[in-house]
MARTOR-175232 format. One record per residue: residue in three letters; x, y, z of N, C-alpha, C in turn. Coordinates in steps of 0.02 Angstrom, whole numbers, plus 50000, padded with zeros to 5 digits. Layout:
BEGIN
ALAXYZXYZXYZ
...
REM end
This chain:
BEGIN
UNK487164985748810487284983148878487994980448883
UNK488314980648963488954977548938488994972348966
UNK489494968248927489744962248942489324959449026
UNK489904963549081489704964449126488914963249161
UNK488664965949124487994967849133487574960449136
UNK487674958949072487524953549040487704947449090
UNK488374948149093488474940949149488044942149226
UNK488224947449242487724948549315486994945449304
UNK486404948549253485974948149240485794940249252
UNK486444936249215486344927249213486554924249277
UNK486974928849304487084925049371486674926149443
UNK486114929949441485834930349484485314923349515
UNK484934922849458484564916749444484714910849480
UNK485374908149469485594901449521485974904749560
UNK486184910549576486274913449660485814911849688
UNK485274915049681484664913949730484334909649727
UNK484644902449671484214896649717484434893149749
UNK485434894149759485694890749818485444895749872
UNK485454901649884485114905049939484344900949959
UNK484154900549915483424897749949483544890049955
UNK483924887149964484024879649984484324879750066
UNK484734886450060484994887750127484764893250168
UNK484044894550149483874899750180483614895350246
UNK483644891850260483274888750326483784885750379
UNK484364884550347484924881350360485204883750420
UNK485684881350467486174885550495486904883350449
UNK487244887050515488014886950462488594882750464
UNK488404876350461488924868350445488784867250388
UNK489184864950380489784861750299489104857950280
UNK488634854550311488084851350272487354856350271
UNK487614863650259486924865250259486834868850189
UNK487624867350169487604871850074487414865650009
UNK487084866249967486994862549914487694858849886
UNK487664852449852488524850849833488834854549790
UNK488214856549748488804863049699488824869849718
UNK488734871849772489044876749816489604876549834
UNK490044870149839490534868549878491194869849811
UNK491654872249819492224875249774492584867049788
UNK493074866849764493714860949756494244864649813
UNK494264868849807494664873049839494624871549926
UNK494134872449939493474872349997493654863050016
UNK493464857649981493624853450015494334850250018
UNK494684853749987495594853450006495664856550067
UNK495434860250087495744863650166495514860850211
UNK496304859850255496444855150316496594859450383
UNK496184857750439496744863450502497244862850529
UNK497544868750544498214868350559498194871850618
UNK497974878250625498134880550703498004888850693
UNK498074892550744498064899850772499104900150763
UNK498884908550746499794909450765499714914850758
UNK500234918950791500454925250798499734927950854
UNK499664923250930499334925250973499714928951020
UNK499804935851026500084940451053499624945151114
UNK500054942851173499774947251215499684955051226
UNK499154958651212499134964451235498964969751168
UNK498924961251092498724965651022498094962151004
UNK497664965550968497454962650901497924960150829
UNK497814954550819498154954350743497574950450713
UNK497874954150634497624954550590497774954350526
UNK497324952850443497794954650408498454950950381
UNK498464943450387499174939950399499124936450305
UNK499864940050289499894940250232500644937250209
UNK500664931150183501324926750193501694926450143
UNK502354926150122502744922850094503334919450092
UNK503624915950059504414911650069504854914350051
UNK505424913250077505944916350050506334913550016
UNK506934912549982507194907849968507434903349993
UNK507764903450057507754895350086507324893950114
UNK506804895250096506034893150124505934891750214
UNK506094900150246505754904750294505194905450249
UNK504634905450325504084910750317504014915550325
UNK503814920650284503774929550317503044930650330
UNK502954933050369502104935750380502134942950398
UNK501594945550345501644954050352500984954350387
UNK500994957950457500274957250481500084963950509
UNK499274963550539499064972350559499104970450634
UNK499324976150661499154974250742499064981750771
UNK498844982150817498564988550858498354983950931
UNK498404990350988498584990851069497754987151068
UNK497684981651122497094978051132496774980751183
UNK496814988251198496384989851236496144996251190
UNK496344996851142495965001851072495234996451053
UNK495054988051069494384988151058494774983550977
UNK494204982550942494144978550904494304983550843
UNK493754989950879493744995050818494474998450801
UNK494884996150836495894998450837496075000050802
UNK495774995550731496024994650661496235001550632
UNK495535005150620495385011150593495835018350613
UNK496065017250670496385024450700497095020450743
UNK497345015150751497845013950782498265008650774
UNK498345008350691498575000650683499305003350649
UNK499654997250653500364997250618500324989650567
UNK501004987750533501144982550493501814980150540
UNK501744974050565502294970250587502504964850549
UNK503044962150557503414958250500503684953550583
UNK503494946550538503664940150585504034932850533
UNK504324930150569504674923750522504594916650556
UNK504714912450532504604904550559505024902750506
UNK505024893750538505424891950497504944887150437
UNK504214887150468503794883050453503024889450423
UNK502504884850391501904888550394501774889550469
UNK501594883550499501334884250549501514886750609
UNK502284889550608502584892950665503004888950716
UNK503114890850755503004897650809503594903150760
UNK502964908650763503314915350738503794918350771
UNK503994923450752504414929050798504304936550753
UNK504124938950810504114947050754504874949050749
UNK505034951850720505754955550700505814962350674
UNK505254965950654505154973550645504654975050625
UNK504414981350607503784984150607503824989050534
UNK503744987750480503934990650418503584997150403
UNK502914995250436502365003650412501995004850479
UNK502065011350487501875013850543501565018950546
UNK500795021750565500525025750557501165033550560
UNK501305037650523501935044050528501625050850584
UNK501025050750585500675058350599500445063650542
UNK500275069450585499845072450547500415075350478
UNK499775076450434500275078850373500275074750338
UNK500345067650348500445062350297499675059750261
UNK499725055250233499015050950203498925046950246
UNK499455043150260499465037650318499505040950380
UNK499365043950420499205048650468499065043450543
UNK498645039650516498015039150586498135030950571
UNK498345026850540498385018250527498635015650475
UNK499045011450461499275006750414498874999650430
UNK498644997350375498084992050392498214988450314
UNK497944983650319497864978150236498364976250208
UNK498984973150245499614971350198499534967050159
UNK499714966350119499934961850050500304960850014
UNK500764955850013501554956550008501564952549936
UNK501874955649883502074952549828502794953349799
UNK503134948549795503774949349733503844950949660
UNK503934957849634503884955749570504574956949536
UNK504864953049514505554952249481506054953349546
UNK506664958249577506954958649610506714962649662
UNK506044962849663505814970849718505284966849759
UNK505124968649810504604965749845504144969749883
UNK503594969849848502904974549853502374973949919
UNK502424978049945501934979750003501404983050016
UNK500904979649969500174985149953499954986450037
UNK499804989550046499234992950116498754997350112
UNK498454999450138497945003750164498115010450219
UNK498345015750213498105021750249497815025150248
UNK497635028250303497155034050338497415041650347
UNK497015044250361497465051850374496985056450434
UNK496405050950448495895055750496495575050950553
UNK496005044350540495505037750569494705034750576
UNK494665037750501493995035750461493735033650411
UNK493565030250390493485024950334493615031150243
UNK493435037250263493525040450209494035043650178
UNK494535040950222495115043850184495605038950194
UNK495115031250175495795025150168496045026850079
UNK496665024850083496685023450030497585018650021
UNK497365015849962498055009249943498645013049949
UNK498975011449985499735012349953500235007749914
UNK501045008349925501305004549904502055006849918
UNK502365001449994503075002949998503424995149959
UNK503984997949935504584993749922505134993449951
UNK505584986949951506164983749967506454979149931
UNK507174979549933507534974549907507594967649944
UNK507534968949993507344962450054506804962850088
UNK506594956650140505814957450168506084959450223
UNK506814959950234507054963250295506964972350280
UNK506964974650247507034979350232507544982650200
UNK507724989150204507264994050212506674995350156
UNK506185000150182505584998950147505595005450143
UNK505475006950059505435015050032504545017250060
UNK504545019850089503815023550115503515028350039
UNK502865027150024502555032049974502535038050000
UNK502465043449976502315051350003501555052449968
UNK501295047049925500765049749901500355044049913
UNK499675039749917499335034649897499605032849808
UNK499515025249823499245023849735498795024149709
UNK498265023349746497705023349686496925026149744
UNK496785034149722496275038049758495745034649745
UNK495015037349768494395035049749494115038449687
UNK493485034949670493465037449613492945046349637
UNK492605049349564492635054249563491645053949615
UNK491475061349631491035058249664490475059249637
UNK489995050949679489395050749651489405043049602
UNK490085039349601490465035149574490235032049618
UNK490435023649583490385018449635490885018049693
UNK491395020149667492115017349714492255028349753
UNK491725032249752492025036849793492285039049856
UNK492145032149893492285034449969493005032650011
UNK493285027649948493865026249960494035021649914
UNK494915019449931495035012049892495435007749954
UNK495385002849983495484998350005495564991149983
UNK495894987950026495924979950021496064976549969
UNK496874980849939497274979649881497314971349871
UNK497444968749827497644963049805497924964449720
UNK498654961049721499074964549656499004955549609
UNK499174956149548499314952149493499854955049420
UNK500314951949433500494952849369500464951349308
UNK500004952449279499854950649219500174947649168
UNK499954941049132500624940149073500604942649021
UNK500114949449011500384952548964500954961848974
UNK501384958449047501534963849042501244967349119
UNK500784970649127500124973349135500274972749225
UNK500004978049267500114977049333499234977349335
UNK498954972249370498394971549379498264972249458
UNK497924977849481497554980749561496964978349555
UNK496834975349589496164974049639496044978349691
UNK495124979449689495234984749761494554984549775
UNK494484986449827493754985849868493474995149879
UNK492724996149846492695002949864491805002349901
UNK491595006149887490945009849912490885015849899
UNK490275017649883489825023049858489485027049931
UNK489835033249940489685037350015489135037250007
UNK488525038049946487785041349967487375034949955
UNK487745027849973487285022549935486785021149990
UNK486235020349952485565016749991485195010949972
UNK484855009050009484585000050000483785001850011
UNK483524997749952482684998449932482285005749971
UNK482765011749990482335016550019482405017750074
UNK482825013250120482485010850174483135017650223
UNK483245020250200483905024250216484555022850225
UNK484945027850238485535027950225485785022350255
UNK486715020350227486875014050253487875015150258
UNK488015010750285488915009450249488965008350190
UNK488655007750176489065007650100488825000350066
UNK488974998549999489004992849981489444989249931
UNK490064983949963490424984149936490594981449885
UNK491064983049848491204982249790491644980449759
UNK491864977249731492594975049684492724978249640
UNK493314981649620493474985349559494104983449519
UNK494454983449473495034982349443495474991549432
UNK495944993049442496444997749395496944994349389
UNK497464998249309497744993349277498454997149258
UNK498914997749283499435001649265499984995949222
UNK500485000849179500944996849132501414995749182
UNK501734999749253502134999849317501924996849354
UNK502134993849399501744992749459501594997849528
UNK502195002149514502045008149552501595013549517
UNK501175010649472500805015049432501035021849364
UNK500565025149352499955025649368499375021749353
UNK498985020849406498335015449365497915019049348
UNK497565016449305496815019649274496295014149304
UNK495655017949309495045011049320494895007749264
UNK494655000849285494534998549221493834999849199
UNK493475000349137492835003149112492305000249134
UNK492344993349140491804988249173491854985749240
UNK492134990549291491994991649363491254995649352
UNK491054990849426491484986849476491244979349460
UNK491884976649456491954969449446491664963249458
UNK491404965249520490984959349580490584962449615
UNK490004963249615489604967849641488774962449667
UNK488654962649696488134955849731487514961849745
UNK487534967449734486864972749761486234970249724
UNK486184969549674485794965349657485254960449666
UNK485694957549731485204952249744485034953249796
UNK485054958949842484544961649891484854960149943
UNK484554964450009484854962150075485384964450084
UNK485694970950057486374973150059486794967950045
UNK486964960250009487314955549982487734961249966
UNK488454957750003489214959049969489774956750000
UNK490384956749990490924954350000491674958750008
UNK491934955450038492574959750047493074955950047
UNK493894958350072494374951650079494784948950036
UNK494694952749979494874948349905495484946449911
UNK495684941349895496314939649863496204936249788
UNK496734936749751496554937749670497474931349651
UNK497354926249601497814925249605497874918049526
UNK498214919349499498204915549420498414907749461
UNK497814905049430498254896649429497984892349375
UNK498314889349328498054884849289497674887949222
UNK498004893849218497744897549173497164903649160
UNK496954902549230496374904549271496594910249311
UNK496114915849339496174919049365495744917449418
UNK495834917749467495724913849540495234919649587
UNK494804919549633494804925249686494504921049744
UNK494554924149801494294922949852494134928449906
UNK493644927549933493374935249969493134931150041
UNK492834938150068492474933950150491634937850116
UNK491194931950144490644932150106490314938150156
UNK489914942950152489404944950179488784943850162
UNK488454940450157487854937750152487554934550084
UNK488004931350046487834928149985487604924950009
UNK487974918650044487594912950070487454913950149
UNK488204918250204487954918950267488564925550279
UNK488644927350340489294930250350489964927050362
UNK489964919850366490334918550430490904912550396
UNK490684914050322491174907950248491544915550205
UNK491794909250151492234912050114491724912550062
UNK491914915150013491714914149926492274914049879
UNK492274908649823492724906749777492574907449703
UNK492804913049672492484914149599493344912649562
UNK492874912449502493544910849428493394914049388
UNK493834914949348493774918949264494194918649214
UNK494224917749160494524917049116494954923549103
UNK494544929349104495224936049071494934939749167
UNK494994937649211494924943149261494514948449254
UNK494064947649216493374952049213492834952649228
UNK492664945249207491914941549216492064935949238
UNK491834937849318491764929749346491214927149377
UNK491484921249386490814917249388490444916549448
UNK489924912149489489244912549514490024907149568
UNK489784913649628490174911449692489944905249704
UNK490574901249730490694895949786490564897549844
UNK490544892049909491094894349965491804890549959
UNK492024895449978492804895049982493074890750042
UNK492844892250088493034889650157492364891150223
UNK492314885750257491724885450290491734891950350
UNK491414891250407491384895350458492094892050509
UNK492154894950558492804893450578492604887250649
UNK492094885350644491964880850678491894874450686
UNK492024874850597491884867550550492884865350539
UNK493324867850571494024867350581494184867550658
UNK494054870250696494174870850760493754871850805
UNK493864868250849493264868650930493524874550962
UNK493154879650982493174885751016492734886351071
UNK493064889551134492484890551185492014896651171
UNK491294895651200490854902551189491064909051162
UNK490894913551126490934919451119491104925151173
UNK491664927851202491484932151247491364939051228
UNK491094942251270490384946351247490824953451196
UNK491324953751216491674959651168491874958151106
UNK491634951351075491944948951005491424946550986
UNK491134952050927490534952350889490594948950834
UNK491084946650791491384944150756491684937450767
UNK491544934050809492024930150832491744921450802
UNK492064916750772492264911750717491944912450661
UNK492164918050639492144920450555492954920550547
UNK493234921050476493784919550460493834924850423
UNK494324930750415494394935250383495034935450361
UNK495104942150285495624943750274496004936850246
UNK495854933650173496224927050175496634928950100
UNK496984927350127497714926850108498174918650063
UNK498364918450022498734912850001499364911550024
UNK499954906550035500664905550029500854899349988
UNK501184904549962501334901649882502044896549895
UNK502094890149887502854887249881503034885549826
UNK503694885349799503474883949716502784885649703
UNK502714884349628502194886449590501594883649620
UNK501264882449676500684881549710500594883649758
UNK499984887849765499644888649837499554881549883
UNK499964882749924500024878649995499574878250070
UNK499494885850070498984886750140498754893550108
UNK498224892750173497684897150174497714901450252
UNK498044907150261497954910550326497764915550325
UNK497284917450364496794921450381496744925050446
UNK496234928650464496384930850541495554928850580
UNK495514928750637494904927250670495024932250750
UNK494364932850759494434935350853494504930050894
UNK494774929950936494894923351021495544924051010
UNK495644916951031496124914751044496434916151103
UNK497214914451124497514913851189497214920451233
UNK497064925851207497184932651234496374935251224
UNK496074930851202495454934651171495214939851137
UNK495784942551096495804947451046495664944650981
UNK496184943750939496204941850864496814938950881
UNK496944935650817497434932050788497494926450714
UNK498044926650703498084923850638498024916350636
UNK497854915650581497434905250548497514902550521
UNK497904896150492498244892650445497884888250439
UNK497854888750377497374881150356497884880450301
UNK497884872150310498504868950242497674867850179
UNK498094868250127497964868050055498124860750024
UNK497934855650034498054848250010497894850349919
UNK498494844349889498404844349824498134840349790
UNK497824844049732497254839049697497304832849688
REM end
């Protein structure tokens, strides 16, 4: 049996008995057990909505500093009359700055842009994730080529500045796996690490095209966490043997997660995802690990988005609306500082991006 195996097997057990403490519950900060609650989770403070743009969805808001400490935010946006569903067939990557976390932004260019037919990226650029490694600055994403979930897959443009210019891939980095695999239907929802041994460590989110739940027929999929591991960072990666990484199928109910962000602190290898039904839809989840392999029996990460900000009613085209997605870190010096994310409302009643400050221990 592997490793893997072994830890799943032990962590199911007290999964499901914070689930059954909160199976009756609704979804405020007092309806999770106290050791549900991450450290992480009661450091975050609100700060506000930003990058509320008339006439887009945004999404996707993925930050970093520069050296005189500007903010850059790499974000997804698509025309707000494409619908919620925009993402999939009509999105681009815009690039915005402040002088602060909390803004007021300004966009200043648009780095990845769906190209047309012929390309991989064809039909949407979606999932930025912006990393520095040594003098280059990395722009994992997500394209399409048909505007359908089955032919996302990671890329990876570079620049010498966050101004640009940005070398465009001609190929994806990292395809799905082979089929009949867990990860065959695609790879999405990059999150990068550089390893200290060297080592370019991918994170990635997949699904299995023919997966099904207790019989009951066919479904989307169920998602999954995987690792590949290249000596480059522009690759090539290989999968790692004990994918997929984080996998919640297990415990029934289609349980799973998406969202990841992956990130070393304190010796630790860090993650955070948006929960789909561990504990509810509408929180975070916060796992750790010692070598980024085997981690441990989820937190929440961050509550529902209601337990930070007063919002008026739901209007009826935002099915999704105060859940917190897509979360993201900004790093100042050697500490994560905030937490921004994206949500539906706001000024325009589309989407828009979410800052929550990160108080220190």
């Amino acid at each position: 049996m592997l490793r893997r195996e072994v830890f799943k097997s032990a962590a199911i057990l007290p999964i499901a008995s914070w689930l059954s403490c909160n199976a009756t519950a609704d979804t405020k900060s007092e309806a999770y057990p106290e050791q549900a609650i991450s450290n992480l989770c009661r450091r975050l403070k609100p700060i506000g909505r930003i990058l509320e743009l008339e006439g887009y969805y945004v999404w996707c808001n993925t930050p970093i500093a520069d050296d005189d400490g500007k903010i850059h935010v790499f974000y997804s946006r698509w025309p707000a009359r494409k619908g919620m569903g925009g993402w999939i067939n009509s999105c681009e990557i815009a690039h915005a700055v402040a002088d602060s976390p909390e803004g007021p932004y300004t966009t200043v260019d648009v780095p990845l842009a769906p190209r047309g037919k012929g390309y991989w990226d064809a039909t949407t650029c979606h999932n930025p994730h912006i990393q520095r490694v040594g003098d280059t600055f990395h722009l994992f994403f997500m394209g399409n080529s048909n505007g359908k979930t089955n032919t996302k897959r990671i890329g990876l443009a570079t620049a010498k500045s966050l101004e640009g210019p940005w070398i465009r891939p001609d190929k994806p980095l990292l395809e799905p796996g082979a089929e009949g695999s867990w990860d065959d239907h695609c790879t999405t929802n990059p999150s990068y690490i550089a390893h200290p041994n060297g080592e370019s460590w991918l994170y990635y989110k997949s699904w299995n095209t023919a997966d099904y739940t207790n019989g009951s027929g066919r479904i989307r999929g169920n998602r999954k966490y995987g690792l590949a591991v290249a000596h480059r960072v522009d690759g090539p990666y290989r999968r790692h043997a004990e994918n997929p990484l984080v996998d919640y199928s297990g415990l029934g109910e289609n349980r799973q997660c998406e969202d990841a962000y992956v990130w070393r602190e304190g010796g630790l290898f860090k993650m955070i995802t948006r929960d789909m039904g561990v504990f509810n839809h509408d929180v975070g989840l916060y796992l750790e690990s010692r070598d980024g392999i085997q981690w441990s029996e989820p937190q929440v990460a961050y509550y529902e988005l209601a337990h930070y900000f007063d919002q008026p009613p739901a209007p009826k085209h935002l099915r999704r609306y105060g859940r917190l997605e897509r979360p993201q870190l900004l790093f100042q010096g050697d500490r994560p500082t905030h937490l921004f994310g994206a949500s539906q409302g706001g000024k325009f009643q589309t989407a828009s991006g979410i800052v929550l400050a990160l108080e220190e221990n």
